[in-house]
C-alpha positions as CSV (number, residue, x, y, z in Angstrom):
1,X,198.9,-29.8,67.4
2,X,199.3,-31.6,64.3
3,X,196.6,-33.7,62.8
4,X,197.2,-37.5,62.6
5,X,198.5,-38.6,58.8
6,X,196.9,-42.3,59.7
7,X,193.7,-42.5,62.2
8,X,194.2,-43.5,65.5
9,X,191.7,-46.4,65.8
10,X,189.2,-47.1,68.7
11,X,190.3,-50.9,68.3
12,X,191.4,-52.2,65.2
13,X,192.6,-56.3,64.5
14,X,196.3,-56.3,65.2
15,X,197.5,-59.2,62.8
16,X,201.0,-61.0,63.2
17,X,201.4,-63.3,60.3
18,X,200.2,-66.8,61.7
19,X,196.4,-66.5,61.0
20,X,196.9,-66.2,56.9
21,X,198.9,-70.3,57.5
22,X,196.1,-71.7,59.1
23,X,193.7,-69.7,56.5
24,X,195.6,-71.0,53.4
25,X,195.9,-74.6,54.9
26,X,191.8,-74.8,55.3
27,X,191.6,-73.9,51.5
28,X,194.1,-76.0,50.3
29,X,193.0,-79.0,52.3
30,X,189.5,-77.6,50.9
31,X,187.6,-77.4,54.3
32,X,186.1,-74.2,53.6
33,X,183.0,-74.9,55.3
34,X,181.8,-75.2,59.1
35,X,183.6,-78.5,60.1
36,X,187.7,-78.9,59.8
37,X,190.4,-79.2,61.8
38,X,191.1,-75.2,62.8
39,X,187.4,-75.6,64.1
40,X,188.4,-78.2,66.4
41,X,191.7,-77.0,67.6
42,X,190.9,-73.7,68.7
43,X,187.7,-75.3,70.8
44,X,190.4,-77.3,72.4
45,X,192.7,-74.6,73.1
46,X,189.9,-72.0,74.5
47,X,188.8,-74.5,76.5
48,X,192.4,-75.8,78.2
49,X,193.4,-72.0,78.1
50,X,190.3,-70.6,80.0
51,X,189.9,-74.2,82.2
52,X,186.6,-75.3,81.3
53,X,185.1,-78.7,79.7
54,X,184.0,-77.9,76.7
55,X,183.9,-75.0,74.0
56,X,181.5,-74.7,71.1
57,X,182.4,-72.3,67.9
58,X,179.8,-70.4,66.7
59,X,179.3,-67.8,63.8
60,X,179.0,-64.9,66.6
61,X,179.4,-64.0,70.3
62,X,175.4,-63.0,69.6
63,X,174.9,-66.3,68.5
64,X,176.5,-67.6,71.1
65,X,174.4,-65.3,73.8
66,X,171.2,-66.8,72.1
67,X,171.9,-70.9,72.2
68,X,172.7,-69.6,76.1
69,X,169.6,-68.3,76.6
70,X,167.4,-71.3,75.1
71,X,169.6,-73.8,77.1
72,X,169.0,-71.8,80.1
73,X,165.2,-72.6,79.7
74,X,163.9,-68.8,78.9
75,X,160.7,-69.4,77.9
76,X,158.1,-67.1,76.1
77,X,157.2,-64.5,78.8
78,X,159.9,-65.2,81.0
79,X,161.6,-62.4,83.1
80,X,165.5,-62.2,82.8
81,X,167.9,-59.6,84.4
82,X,169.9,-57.9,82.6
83,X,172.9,-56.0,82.8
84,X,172.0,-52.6,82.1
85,X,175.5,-50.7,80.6
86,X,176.5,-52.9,77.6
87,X,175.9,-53.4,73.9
88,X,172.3,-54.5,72.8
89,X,173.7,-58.0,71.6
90,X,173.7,-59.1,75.0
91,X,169.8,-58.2,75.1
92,X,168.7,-58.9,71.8
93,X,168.9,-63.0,72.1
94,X,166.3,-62.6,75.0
95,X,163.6,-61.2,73.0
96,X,164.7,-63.7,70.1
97,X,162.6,-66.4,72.6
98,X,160.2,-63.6,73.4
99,X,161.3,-63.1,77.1
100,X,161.2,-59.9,78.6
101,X,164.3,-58.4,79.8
102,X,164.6,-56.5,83.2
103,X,167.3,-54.3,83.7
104,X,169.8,-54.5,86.8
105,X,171.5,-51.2,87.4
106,X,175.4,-50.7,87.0
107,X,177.9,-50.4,90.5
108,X,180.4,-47.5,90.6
109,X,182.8,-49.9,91.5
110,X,183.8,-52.0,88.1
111,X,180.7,-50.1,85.6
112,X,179.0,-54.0,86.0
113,X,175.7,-55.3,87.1
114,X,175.1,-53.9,91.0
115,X,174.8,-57.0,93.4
116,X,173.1,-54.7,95.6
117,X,170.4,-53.9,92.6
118,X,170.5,-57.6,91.7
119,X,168.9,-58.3,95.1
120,X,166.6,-56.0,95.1
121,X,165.5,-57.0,91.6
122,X,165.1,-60.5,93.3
123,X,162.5,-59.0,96.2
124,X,160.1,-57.6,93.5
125,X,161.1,-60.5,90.9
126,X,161.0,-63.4,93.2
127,X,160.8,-66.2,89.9
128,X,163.1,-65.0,87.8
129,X,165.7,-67.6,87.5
130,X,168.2,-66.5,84.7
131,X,170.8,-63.6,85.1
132,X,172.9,-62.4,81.9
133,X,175.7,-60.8,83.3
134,X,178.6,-58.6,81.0
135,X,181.9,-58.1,81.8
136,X,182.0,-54.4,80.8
137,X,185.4,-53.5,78.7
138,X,187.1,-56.7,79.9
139,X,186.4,-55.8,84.0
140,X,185.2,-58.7,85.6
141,X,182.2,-58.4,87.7
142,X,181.6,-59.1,91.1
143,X,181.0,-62.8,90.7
144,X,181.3,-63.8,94.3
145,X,178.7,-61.9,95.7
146,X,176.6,-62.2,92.5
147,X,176.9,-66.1,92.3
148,X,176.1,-66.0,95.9
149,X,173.2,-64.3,95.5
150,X,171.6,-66.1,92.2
151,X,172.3,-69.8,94.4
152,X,170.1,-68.2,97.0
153,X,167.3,-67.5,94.4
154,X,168.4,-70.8,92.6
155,X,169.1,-68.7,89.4
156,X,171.4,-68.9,86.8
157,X,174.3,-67.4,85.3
158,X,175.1,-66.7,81.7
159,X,178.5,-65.1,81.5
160,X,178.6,-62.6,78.8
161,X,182.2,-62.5,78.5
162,X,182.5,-61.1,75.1
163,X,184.6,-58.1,76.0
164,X,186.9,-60.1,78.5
165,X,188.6,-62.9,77.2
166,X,191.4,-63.2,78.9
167,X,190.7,-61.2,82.0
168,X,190.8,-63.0,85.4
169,X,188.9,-62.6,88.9
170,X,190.3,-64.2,92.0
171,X,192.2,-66.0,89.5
172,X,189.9,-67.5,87.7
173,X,189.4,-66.9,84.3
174,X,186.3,-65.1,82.7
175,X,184.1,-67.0,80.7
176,X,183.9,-69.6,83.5
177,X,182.0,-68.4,86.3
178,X,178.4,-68.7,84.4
179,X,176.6,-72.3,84.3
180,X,176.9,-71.1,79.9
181,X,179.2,-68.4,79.0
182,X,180.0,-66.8,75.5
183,X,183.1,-65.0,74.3
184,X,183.7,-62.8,70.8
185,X,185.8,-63.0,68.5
186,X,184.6,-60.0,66.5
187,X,187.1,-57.6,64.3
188,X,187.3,-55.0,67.4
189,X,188.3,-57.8,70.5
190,X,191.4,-58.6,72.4
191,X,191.9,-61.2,69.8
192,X,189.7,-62.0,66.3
193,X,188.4,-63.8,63.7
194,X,186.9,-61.3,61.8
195,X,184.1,-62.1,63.2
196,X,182.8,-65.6,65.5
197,X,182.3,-66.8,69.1
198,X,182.3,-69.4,71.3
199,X,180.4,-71.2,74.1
200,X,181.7,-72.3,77.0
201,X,180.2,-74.9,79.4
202,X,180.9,-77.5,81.9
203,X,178.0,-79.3,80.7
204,X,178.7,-82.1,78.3
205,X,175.0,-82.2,77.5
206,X,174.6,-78.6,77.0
207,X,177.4,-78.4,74.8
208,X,176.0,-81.1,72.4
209,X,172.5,-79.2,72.1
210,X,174.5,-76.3,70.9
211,X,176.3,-78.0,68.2
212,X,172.9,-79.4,67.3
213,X,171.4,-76.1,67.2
214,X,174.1,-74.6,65.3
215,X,173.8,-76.8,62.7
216,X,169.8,-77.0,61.9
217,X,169.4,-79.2,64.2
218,X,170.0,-82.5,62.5
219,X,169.2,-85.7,63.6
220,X,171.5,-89.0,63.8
221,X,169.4,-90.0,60.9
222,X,171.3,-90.9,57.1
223,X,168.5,-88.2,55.4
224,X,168.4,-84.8,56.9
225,X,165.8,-84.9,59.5
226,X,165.2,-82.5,61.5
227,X,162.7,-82.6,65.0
228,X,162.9,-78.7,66.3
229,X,164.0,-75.0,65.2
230,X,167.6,-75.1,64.4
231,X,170.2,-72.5,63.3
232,X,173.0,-71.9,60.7
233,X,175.3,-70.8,64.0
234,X,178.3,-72.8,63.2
235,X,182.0,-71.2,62.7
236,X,183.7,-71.6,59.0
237,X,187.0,-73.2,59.7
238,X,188.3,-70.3,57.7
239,X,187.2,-67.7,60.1
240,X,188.6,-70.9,62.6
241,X,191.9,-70.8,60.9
242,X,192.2,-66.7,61.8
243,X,191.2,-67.2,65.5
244,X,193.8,-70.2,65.6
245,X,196.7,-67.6,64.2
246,X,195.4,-65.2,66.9
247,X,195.2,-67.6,70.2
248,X,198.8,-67.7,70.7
249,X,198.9,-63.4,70.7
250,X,196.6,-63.2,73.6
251,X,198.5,-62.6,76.4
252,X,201.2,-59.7,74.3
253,X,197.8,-58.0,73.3
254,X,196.8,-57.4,76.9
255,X,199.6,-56.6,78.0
256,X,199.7,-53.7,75.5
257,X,196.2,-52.9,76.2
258,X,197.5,-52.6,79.8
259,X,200.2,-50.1,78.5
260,X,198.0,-48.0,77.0
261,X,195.5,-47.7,80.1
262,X,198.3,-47.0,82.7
263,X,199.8,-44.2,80.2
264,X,196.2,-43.0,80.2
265,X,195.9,-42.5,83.6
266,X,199.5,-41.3,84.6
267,X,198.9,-38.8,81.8
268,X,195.4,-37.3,83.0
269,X,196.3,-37.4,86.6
270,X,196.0,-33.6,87.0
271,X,192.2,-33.7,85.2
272,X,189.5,-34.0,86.8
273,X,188.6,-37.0,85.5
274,X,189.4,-41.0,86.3
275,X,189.4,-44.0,84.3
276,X,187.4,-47.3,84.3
277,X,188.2,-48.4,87.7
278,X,188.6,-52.0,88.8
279,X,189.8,-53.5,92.1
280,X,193.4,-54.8,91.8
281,X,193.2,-57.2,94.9
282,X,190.8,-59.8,92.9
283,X,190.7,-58.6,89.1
284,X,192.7,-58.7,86.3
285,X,191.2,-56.5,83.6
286,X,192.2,-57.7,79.8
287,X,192.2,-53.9,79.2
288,X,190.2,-53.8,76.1
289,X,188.8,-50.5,76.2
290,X,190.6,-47.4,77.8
291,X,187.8,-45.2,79.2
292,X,187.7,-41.6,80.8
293,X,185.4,-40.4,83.4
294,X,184.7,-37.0,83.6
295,X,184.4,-35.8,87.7
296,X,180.7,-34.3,88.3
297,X,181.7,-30.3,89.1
298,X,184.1,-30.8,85.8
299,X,181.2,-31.1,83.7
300,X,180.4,-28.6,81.1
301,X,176.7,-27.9,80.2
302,X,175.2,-30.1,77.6
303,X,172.4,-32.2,76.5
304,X,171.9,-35.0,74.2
305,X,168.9,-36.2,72.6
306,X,168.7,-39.9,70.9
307,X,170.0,-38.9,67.5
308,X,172.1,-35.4,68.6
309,X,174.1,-33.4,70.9
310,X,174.7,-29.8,72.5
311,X,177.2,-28.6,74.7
312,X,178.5,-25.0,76.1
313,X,182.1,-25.3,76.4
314,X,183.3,-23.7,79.6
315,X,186.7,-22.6,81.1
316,X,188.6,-25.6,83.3
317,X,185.5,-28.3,82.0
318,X,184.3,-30.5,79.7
319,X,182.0,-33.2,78.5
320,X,182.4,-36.3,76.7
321,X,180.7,-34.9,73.5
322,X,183.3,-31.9,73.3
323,X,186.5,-34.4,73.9
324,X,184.7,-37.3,70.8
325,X,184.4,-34.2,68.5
326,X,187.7,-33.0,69.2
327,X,189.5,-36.2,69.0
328,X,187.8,-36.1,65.3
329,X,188.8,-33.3,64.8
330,X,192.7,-34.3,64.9
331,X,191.6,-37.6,62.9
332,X,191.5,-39.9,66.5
333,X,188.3,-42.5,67.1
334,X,186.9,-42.4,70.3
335,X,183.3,-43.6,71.3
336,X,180.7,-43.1,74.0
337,X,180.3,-44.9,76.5
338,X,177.3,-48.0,76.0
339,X,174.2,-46.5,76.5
340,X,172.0,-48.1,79.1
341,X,169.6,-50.4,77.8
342,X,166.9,-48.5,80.0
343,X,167.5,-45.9,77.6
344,X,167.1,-47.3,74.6
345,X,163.9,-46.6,73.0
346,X,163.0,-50.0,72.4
347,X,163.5,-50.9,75.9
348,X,162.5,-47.6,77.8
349,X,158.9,-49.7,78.6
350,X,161.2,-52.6,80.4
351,X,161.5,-52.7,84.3
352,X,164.6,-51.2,85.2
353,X,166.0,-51.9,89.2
354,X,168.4,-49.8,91.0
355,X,169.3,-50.4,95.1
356,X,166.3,-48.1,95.7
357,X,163.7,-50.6,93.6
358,X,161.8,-49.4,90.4
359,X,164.3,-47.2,88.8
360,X,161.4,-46.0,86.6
361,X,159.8,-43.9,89.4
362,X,163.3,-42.1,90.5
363,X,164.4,-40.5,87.1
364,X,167.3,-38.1,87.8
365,X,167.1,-38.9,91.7
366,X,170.0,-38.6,94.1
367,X,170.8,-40.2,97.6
368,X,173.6,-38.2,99.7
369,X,174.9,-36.5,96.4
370,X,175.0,-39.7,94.4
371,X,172.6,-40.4,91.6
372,X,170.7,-43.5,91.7
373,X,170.4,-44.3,88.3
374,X,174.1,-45.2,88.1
375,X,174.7,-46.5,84.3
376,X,172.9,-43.2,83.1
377,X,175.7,-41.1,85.4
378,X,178.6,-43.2,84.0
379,X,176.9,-42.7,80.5
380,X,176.5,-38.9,80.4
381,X,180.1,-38.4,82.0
382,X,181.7,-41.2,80.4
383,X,183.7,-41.9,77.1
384,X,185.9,-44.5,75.3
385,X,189.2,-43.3,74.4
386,X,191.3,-44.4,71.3
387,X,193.0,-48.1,72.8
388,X,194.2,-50.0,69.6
389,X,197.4,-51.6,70.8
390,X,198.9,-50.4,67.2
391,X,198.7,-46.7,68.6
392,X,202.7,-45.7,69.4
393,X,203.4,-44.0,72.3
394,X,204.2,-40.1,70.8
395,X,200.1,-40.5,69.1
396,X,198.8,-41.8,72.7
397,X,200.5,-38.6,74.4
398,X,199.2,-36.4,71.6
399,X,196.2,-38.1,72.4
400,X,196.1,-37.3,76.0
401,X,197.1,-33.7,75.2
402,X,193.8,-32.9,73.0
403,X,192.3,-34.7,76.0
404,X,193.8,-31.9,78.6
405,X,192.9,-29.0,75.7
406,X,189.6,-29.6,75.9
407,X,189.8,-28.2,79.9
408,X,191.3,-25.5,79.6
C-alpha cells in the first residue's frame, strides 16, 4: 500500500465559507472583544437548538466545566464522582476548588460512567452530592438510570457534554439532562470555534452568576468593583463569529461522522474486533470519534508504561499500539483510547469504585471472565481511528486495509 500524499487527520475543523462573514463583520463593526452580537446569537441558537433556557459562552468547554462545578456548590474537601474514561479537562476544574475527585468506573455498554458503580460509589460515599458525568466520543450515557439514581441521593448532575453536541438520548438532546451542562467548541469537535464553550442551564440565576464570573465578577457599580474571585472566561465575539458560521453545519457533519463509523464497521466485520457500541433503541451518537476494540484472545502481547510501549507482533492478532504505529507509518492519525483518570499519575492516590467497591484493592481482577476494572480493559484494547469527515472514502478503505494488515 501506498502512503498518503496529505495526512489523514484524527479530527480536523471542516470549514464551509460562512464562519470568515460573521468574522469580518465583528471587525469591521469593531466588536473584537468579549461582548457583540455573534456572542449573543449563537447563545440563542444553542440554546433553541439543544431546548434549554439559557446558554452562556465562555472561552473553553474547561472553563465551562469549572463555573459548573462552583455553581454546584463543590466546596474545599468535597468528594465528587467522576467519570473515569475521559480527558483530564473534565477533572481538572474539581481540584481548581480543591475538591477531591472519586472515580466511577466505565460500563461495557456505551464506554460511560457504570450506574451500577455509581451506586455502589453512593453506599461507601453516602454525602457526595455532585456527579460529573461525560458523554464519551459523543455516546450518550445512561441518563435514566443515572438521574434516577443521583435524585435518590439528592445529587446532582453536571453534564459534560463536550464530545456530544448534537447527539440525542430518548430524544432528548445532550447537554440537557444535567442541572449545569457544558459543551466544546474546540478545533477537533463536531463543530468549532477554534476554540470556546458554552454553559447550559435551566436556571436563570445560575446562568447570571456565570456571566458574572466570566467576566471578573463585576458589580452593577459605575467603577469596577468587584466583591468575589472572578475570571477572564468570556468568548471573543470573533471566536463567536466562527462558531455562528459553523451552527448551521451541524447536522451534515454528523451525518458524515456517521458515514465514516458504519464504513468502519462493515469494513472490519471479519476482525476480531468491534467498535464503540451504543444502543440504537434510545441513542443517537453524534459520531465524533470512530473507535476499534480489539476482542480479548485477538490480543497480541504488549505492555505499556506511562511514557512508552512494547509489543510482540503475533500471527492472526494485534494491539492498539501495533495498529497507531502503523497507521503512522502510512502518514494516518489515530489516537489511544483516554486513559482512565485512575491511571493517571496524579490521580492514582484518588478513590476509584467499580460494581465490586474499592477498585483499588482488585487491580487486574476478573469476575466470570470479565475484568472488573472496566475503563483500564477498554483502554489497553482500545484505539481511536482516523474520523475527520474530510477523509474520502478510497483513504478510509485504505485505512481499514492497514487496519486488517496488522492481523495477519
Amino acid at each position: 500500500m501506498k502512503k498518503f500524499d496529505k495526512k489523514v487527520w484524527l479530527s480536523t475543523p471542516t470549514m464551509h465559507g460562512d464562519e470568515i462573514k460573521y468574522v469580518q463583520e465583528a471587525y469591521e463593526k469593531n466588536w473584537m472583544s468579549t461582548i457583540g452580537e455573534n456572542i449573543n446569537v449563537i447563545e440563542n441558537q444553542i440554546a433553541d437548538k439543544l431546548g434549554c433556557k439559557y446558554a452562556v459562552a465562555l472561552s473553553s468547554g474547561t472553563s465551562a466545566l469549572h463555573l459548573a462545578v462552583k455553581l454546584a456548590g463543590v466546596k474545599e474537601g468535597d468528594y465528587v464522582f467522576c467519570s473515569d474514561m475521559t480527558f483530564a479537562a473534565t477533572v481538572n476544574p474539581v481540584l481548581y476548588e480543591k475538591a477531591i475527585p472519586i472515580f466511577i468506573d466505565t460500563e461495557y455498554d456505551t464506554w460511560n460512567m457504570d450506574p451500577i458503580s455509581l451506586e455502589k460509589a453512593f453506599e461507601l460515599y453516602p454525602n457526595v452530592k455532585v456527579v460529573i458525568v461525560v458523554n464519551l466520543y459523543g455516546t450518550p450515557a445512561k441518563y435514566d438510570e443515572l438521574l434516577d439514581i443521583c435524585e435518590k441521593h439528592g445529587a446532582v448532575i453536571i453534564e459534560d457534554a463536550a464530545e456530544s453536541l448534537g447527539a440525542t438520548y430518548k430524544g432528548k438532546q445532550t447537554g440537557t439532562f444535567g442541572d449545569y451542562n457544558i459543551i466544546s467548541f474546540n478545533g477537533n469537535k463536531i463543530i468549532t470555534g477554534s476554540s470556546g464553550g458554552m454553559l447550559l442551564t435551566d436556571d436563570l440565576k445560575a446562568a447570571n452568576k456565570a456571566r458574572k464570573w466570566s467576566t471578573q465578577s463585576r458589580e452593577n457599580a459605575p467603577w469596577y468593583q468587584h466583591e468575589e474571585v472572578g475570571y477572564n472566561y468570556r468568548m471573543s465575539n470573533v471566536i463567536a463569529g466562527v462558531v455562528r458560521g459553523q451552527i448551521p453545519y451541524l447536522a451534515e457533519h454528523i451525518s458524515q461522522k456517521k458515514a465514516i463509523y458504519e464504513r468502519y464497521k462493515n469494513g472490519f466485520k471479519d476482525l476480531p474486533v468491534s467498535m464503540n457500541p451504543y444502543d440504537e433503541t434510545t441513542m443517537e451518537p453524534n459520531f465524533w470519534l470512530s473507535c476499534l476494540l480489539i476482542n480479548e484472545d485477538s490480543l497480541c502481547k504488549y505492555v505499556r508504561s506511562d511514557n512508552d510501549t512494547c509489543y510482540v507482533s503475533e500471527p492472526g492478532k494485534s494491539c492498539p499500539s501495533e495498529i497507531l504505529e502503523t497507521l503512522a507509518k502510512y502518514n494516518a492519525e489515530g489516537r489511544p483510547i483516554w486513559k482512565p483518570m485512575h491511571l493517571q499519575p496524579m490521580y492514582r492516590m484518588n478513590p476509584f469504585i467499580t460494581r465490586e467497591g474499592n477498585g483499588r484493592a482488585q487491580t487486574n481482577a476478573y469476575i466470570e471472565g470479565k475484568s472488573i476494572d472496566v475503563g483500564a480493559d477498554i483502554f489497553n484494547r482500545g484505539l481511536c481511528l482516523p474520523s475527520d469527515n474530510k477523509m474520502t472514502i478510497e483513504e478510509q478503505e485504505q485505512i481499514i486495509e492497514i487496519v486488517k494488515s496488522c492481523f495477519k
